[in-house]
C-alpha positions in Angstrom: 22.1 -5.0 -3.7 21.4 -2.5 -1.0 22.2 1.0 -1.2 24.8 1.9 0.9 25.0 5.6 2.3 28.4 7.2 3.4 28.4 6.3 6.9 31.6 4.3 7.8 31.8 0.9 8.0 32.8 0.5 11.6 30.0 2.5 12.8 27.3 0.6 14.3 23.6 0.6 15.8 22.0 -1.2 18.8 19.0 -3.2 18.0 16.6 -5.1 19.3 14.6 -7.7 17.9 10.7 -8.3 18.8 8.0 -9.8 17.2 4.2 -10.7 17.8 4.7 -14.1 15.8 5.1 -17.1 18.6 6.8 -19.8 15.8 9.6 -17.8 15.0 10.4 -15.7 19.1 13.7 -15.3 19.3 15.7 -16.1 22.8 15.8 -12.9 25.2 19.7 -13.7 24.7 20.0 -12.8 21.2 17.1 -10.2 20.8 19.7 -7.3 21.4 22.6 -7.3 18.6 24.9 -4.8 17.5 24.3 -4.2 13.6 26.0 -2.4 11.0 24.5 1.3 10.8 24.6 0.8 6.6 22.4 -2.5 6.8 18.7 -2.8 5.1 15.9 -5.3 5.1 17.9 -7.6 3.3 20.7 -7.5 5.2 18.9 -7.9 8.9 16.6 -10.9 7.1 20.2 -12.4 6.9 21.2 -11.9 10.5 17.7 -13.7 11.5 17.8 -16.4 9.3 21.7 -17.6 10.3 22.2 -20.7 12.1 23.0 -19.1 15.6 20.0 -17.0 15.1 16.4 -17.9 13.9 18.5 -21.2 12.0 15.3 -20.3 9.5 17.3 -21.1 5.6 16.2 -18.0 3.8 12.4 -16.4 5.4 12.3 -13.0 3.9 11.4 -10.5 6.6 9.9 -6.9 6.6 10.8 -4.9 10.0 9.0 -2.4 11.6 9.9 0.5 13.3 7.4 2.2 15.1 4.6 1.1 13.2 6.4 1.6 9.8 8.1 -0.7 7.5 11.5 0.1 7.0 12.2 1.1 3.7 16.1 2.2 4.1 19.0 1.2 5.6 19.4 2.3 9.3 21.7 5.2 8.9 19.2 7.1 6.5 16.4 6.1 9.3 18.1 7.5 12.3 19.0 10.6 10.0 15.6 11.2 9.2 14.2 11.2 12.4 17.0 13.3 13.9 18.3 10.3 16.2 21.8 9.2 17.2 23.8 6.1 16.3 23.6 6.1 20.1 19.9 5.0 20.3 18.8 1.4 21.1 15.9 1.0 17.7 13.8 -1.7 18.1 12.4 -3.3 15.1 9.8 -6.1 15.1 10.1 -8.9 12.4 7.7 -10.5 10.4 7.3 -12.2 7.6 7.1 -10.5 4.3 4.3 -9.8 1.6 5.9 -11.9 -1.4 4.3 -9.9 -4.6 1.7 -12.3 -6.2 2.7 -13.1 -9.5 0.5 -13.2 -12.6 -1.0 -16.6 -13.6 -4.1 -16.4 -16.3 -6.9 -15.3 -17.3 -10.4 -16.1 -18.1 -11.8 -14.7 -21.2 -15.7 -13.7 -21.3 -18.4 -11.9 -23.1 -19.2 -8.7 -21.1 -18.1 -7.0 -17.8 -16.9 -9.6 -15.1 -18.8 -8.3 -12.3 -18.5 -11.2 -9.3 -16.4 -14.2 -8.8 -16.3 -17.1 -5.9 -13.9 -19.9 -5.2 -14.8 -23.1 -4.1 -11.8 -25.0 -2.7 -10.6 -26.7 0.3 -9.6 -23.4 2.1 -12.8 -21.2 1.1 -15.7 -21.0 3.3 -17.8 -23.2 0.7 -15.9 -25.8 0.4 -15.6 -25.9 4.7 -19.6 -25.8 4.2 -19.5 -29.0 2.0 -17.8 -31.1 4.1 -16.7 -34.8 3.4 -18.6 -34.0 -0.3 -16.1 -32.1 -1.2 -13.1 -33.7 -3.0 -9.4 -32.6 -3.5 -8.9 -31.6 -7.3 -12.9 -30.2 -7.6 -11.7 -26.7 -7.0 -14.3 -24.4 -9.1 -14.7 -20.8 -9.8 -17.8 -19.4 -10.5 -17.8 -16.0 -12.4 -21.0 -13.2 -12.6 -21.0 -11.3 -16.0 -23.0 -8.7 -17.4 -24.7 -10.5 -19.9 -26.5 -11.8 -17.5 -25.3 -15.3 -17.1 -22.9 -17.6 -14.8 -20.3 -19.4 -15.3 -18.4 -22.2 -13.7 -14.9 -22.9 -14.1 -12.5 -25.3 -13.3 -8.7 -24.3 -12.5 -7.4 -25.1 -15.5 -9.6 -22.2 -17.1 -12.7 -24.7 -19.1 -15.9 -23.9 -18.8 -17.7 -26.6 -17.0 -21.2 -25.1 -16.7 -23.3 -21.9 -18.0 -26.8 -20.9 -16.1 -29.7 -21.3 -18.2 -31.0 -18.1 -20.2 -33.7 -15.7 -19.0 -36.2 -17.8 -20.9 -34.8 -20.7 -19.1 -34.7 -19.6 -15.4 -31.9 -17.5 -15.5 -31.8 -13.8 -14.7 -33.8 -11.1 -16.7 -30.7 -8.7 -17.0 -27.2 -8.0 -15.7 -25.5 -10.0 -12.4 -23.7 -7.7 -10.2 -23.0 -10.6 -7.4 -22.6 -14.6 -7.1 -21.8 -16.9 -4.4 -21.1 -20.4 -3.7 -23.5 -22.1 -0.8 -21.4 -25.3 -1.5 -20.5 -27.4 -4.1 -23.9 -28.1 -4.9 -25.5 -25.3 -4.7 -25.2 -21.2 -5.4 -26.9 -18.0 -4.9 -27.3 -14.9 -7.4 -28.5 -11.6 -7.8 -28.3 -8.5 -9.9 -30.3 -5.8 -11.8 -33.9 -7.6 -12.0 -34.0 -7.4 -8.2 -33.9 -11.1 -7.5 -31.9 -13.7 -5.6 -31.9 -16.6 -7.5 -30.6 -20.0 -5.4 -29.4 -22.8 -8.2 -28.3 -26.5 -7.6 -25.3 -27.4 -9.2 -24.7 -31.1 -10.7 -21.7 -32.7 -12.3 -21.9 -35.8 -14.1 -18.1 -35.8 -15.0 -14.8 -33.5 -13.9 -15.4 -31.6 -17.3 -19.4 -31.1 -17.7 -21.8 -29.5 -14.8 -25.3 -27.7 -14.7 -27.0 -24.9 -13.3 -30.9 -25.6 -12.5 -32.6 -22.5 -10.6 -34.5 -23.8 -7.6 -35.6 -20.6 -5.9 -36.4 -17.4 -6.7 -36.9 -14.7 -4.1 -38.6 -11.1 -4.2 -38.4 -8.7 -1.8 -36.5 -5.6 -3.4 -37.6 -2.8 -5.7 -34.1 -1.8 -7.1 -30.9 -3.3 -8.1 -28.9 -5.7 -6.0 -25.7 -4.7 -6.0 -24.2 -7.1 -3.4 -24.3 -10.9 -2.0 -23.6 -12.6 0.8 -24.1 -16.3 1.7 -24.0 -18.8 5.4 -23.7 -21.9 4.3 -24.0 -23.8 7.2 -27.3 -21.8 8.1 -28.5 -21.4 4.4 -29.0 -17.7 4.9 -27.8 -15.0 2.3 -27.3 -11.0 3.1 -28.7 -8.5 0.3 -27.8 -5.3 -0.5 -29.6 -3.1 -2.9 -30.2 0.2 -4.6 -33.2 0.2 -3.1 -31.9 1.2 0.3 -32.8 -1.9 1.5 -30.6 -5.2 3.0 -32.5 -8.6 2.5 -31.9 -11.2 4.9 -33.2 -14.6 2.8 -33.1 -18.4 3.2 -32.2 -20.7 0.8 -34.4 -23.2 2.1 -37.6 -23.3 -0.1 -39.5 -25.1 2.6 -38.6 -22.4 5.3 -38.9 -19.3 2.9 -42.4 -17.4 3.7 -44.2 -16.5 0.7 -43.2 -13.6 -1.7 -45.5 -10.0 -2.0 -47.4 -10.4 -4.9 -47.3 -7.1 -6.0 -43.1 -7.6 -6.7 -43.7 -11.5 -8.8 -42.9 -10.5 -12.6 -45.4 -9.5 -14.4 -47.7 -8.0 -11.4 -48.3 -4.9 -13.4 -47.5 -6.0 -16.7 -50.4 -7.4 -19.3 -49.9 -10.9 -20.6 -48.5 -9.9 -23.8 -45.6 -8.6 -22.2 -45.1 -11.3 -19.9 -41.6 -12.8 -20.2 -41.9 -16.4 -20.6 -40.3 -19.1 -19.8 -39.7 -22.8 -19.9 -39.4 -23.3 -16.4 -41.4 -23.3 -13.4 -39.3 -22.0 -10.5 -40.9 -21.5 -6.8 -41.1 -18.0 -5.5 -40.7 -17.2 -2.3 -39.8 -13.7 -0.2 -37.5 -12.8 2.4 -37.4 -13.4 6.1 -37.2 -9.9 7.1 -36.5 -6.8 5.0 -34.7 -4.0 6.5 -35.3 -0.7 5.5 -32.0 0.7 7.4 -30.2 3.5 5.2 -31.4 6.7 3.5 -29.7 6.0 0.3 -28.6 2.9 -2.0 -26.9 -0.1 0.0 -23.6 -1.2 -1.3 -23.0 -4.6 0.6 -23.6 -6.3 3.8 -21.9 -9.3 5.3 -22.1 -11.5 8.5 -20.1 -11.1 11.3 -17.5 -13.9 11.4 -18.4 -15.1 14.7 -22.0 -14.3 15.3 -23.9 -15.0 12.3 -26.9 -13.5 13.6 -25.6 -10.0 13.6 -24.9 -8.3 10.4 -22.8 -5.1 9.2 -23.9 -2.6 6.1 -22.5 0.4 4.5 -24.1 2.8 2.2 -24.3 5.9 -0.1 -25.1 7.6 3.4 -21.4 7.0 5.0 -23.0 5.2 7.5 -21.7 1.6 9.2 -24.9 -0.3 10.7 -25.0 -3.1 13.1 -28.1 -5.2 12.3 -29.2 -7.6 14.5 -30.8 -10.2 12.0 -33.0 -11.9 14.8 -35.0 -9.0 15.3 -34.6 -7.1 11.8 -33.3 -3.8 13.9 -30.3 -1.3 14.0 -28.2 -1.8 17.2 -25.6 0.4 16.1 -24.3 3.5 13.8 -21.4 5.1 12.8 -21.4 7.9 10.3 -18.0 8.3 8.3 -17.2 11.6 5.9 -17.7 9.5 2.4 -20.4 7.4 1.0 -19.1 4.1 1.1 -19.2 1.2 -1.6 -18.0 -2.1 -0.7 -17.0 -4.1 3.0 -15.7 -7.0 4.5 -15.2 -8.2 7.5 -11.9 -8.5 9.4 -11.6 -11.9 11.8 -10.1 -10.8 15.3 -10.2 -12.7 18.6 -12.4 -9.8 20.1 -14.1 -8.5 17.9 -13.8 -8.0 13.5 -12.1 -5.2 11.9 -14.7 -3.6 9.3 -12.8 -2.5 5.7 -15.2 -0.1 3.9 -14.2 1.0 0.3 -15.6 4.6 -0.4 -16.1 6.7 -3.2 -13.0 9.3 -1.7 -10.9 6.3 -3.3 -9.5 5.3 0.1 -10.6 2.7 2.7 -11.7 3.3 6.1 -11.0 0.6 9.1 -14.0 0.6 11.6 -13.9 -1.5 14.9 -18.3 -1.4 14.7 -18.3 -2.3 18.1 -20.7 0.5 20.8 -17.6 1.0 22.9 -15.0 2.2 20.2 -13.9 5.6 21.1 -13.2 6.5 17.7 -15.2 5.7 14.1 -12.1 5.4 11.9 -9.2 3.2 13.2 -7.1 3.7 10.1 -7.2 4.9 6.9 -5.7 2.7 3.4 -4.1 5.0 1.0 -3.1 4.3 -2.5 -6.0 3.8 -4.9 -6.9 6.5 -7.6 -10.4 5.7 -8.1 -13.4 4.7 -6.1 -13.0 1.1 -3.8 -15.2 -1.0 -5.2 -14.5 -4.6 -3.6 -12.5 -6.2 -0.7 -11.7 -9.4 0.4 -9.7 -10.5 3.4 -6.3 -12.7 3.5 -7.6 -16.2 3.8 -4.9 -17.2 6.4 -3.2 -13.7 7.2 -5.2 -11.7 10.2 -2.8 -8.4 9.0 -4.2 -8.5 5.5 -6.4 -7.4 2.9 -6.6 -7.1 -0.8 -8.6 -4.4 -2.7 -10.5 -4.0 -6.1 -10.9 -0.2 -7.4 -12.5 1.3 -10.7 -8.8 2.5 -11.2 -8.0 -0.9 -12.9 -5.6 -2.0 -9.9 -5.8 -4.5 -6.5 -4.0 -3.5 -4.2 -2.5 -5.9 -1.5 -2.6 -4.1 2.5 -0.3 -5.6 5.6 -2.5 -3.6 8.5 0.8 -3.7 10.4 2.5 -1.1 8.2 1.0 2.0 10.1 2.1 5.9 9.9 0.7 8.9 11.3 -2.0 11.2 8.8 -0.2 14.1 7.3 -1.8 17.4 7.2 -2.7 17.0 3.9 -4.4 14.0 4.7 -6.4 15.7 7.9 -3.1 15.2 10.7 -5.5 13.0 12.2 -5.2 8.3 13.0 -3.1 6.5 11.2 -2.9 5.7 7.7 -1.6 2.9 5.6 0.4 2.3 2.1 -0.2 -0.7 0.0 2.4 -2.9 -0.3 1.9 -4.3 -3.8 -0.3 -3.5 -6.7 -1.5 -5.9 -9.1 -2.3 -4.4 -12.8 -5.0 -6.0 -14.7 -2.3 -8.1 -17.2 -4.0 -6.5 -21.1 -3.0 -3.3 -19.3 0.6 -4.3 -19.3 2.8 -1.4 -21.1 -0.2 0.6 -22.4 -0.8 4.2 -21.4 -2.6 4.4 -18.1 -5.7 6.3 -17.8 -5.9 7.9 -14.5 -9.4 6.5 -13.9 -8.8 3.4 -14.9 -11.0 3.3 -17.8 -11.5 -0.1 -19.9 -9.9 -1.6 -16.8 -12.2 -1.2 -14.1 -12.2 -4.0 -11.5 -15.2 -4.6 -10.2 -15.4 -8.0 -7.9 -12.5 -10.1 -6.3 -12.0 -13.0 -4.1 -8.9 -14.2 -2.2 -8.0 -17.9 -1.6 -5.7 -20.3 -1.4 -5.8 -20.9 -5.2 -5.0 -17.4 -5.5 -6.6 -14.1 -5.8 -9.2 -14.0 -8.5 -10.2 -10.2 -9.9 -13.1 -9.5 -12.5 -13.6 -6.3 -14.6 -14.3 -4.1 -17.4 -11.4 -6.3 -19.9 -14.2 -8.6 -19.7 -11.7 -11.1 -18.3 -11.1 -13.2 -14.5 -7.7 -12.5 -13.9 -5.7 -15.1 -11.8 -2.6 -14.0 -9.6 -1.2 -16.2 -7.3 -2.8 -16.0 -3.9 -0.9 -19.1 -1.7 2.3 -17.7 0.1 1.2 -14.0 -0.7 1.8 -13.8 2.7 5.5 -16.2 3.8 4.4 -18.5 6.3 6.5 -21.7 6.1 10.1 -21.6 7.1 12.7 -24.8 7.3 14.2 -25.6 10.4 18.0 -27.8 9.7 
């Protein structure tokens, strides 16, 4: 029930209706109303949805008002902001953020450090084509024990790579991605990428075989990106370093021989293994930042530019045809994870930093400003982000304070002078706890609940951390976008 405030009943507020969303445009008729000064959110999605109006059944709305959601009814607004009952406030509907609810979990051995979807709405499955079948929806998952695993969505196991005396990785995986649904990329602390093919020979048993493995870093990678269509993958390491790789053995040029295992080691300590993989090096190795890397990812339209963001603060535009810097902006933290933002003119850059906010960059030369907006709410350091899959206004987060938190870029306010007075900032507008964490006492940090990787899809959005666990909330309608017409 809304919270009425003590204005009468009979006193009312001028309002009119906008909104940027071309399915649901009201008439210019009926875009001016005459509300009750008392009403909320609830109580204006009402007036939208009625017959003579929007005729929508019951779409909940969130309005804005000068960037902001509203929050209160419209009496405590125009109070607050020292205006009349006189003014004409204009708020502009959309549809709302519907909480996503928990689902399950996946149990594992260590720390969840990565996981992918492939489905009929993520980019892998788009990159598979006709081979990919309805009902084959998979999630892969990176773990600390140095292993990955396949899942189907019913939470079974379906395949686990091969140990390191098998082909598999020498110690911990910090990132994994699906190429398609036959094939993968990893990497992690041994300083490789390894590419695997994936096989199934029934809906409930599959198999990882490494094909590829590439050499070209000299520290950690801490972060993965993949082009299916091209076969490329984006590295990011510790090293300072970002990789740009095939997963083409044929078109891969050969590997420095001083980085192959065992280069400096004697015989006897030679790790060995069962399997014969080809090794292979990258197609150009950029040595762009000053201190660790902490991802990298295409640009959404132009896959032969790239954006990374480092220890350093710095945002780099690399132009992956010629291995070189075209661009850099320097921000005030180091920064730790990135994604990239689809827009029709250019993508929005998210960086999570260690100042446990996120910074909003437009990377292109002719931005006037660094930081568009800044993404408050997180206690801890921003560790992953991952766009809405069909939402342009959102983003979802993964922090070391054991949360992900769900952003609508449309909610904007000005930066108070605590925060700087300067751009505008940003409020989550739903937080999802890891579910073991449920009505224990909350360590500020977030310890034993880290997140540390997440993905968003239409499955829903899939979070992996410290609890050892994937966690599954429900991603599909996060964001309302079917209404009935009678």
């Amino acid at each position: 029930m809304e919270q009425l405030t003590d204005a009468e009943p009979s006193v009312q507020v001028k309002v009119t209706f906008t909104t940027t969303e071309e399915d649901i445009q009201l008439p210019e008729t009926k875009r001016q109303l005459l509300v009750p000064a008392d009403i909320g959110r609830h109580g204006l999605s009402r007036i939208l949805n009625a017959e003579s109006m929007l005729d929508t059944a019951s779409v909940p709305f969130d309005f804005l008002v000068n960037g902001s959601f509203l929050r209160t009814n419209l009496q405590e607004y125009l109070e607050t902001n020292g205006l009349s009952h006189e003014s004409n406030v204009t708020l502009q509907y959309v549809r709302s953020l519907i909480p996503p609810k928990y689902e399950t979990s996946f149990e594992h051995d260590d720390w969840v450090s990565a996981v992918d979807v492939l489905s009929q709405t993520s980019a892998a499955g788009r990159w598979s084509g006709d081979n990919f079948q309805s009902g084959q929806e998979r999630i892969l998952s990176a773990s600390y024990d140095g292993l990955l695993r396949i899942w189907n969505a019913s939470g079974n196991v379906i395949a686990t790579s091969p140990s390191a005396n098998h082909g598999g990785h020498l110690s911990s995986i910090k990132a994994a991605k699906f190429l398609s649904n036959v094939q993968l990329a990893s990497a992690g602390m041994d300083r490789t990428v390894r590419v695997w093919k994936y096989t199934e020979s029934d809906h409930f048993t599959g198999g990882m075989k490494p094909t590829l493995e590439l050499y070209g870093h000299t520290s950690s990678i801490d972060s993965l990106e993949v082009d299916g269509s091209s076969k490329r993958i984006l590295t990011a390491s510790a090293d300072g370093a970002i990789g740009f790789w095939t997963a083409s053995k044929a078109s891969a040029p050969d590997a420095d021989a001083s980085l192959l295992p065992g280069a400096h080691m004697s015989k006897r300590r030679k790790v060995s293994t069962s399997i014969t993989t080809a090794q292979r090096g990258p197609l150009s190795m950029m040595q762009v930042h000053s201190a660790p890397a902490s991802a990298a990812v295409f640009d959404p339209r132009d896959r032969t530019v790239a954006y990374s963001v480092s220890h350093d603060h710095t945002v780099r535009t690399l132009d992956l045809t010629t291995g070189s810097v075209v661009s850099t902006l320097t921000t005030s933290h180091p920064l730790l994870s990135l994604c990239a933002i689809p827009r029709a003119s250019a993508p929005l850059l998210a960086a999570g930093t260690s100042a446990r906010h996120i910074t909003l960059v437009d990377p292109r030369a002719s931005a006037t400003t660094t930081s568009v907006m800044t993404l408050r709410g997180h206690t801890n350091k921003v560790v992953g982000l991952a766009p809405s899959p069909d939402h342009e206004y959102a983003l979802v987060s993964g922090s070391h304070d054991g949360t992900c938190r769900i952003w609508d870029l449309r909610s904007v306010r000005p930066a108070t002078k605590d925060e700087g007075g300067l751009g505008s900032v940003s409020e989550p507008v739903c937080v999802i706890e890891r579910e073991g964490r449920q009505g224990r006492k909350k360590a500020m940090a977030g310890d034993g609940y880290k997140v540390f990787g997440l993905a968003w899809d239409g499955l829903g959005i899939f979070s992996g951390g410290e609890d050892k666990k994937v966690q599954v909330n429900s991603g599909r309608n996060v964001v309302a976008r079917e209404f009935v017409r009678n």
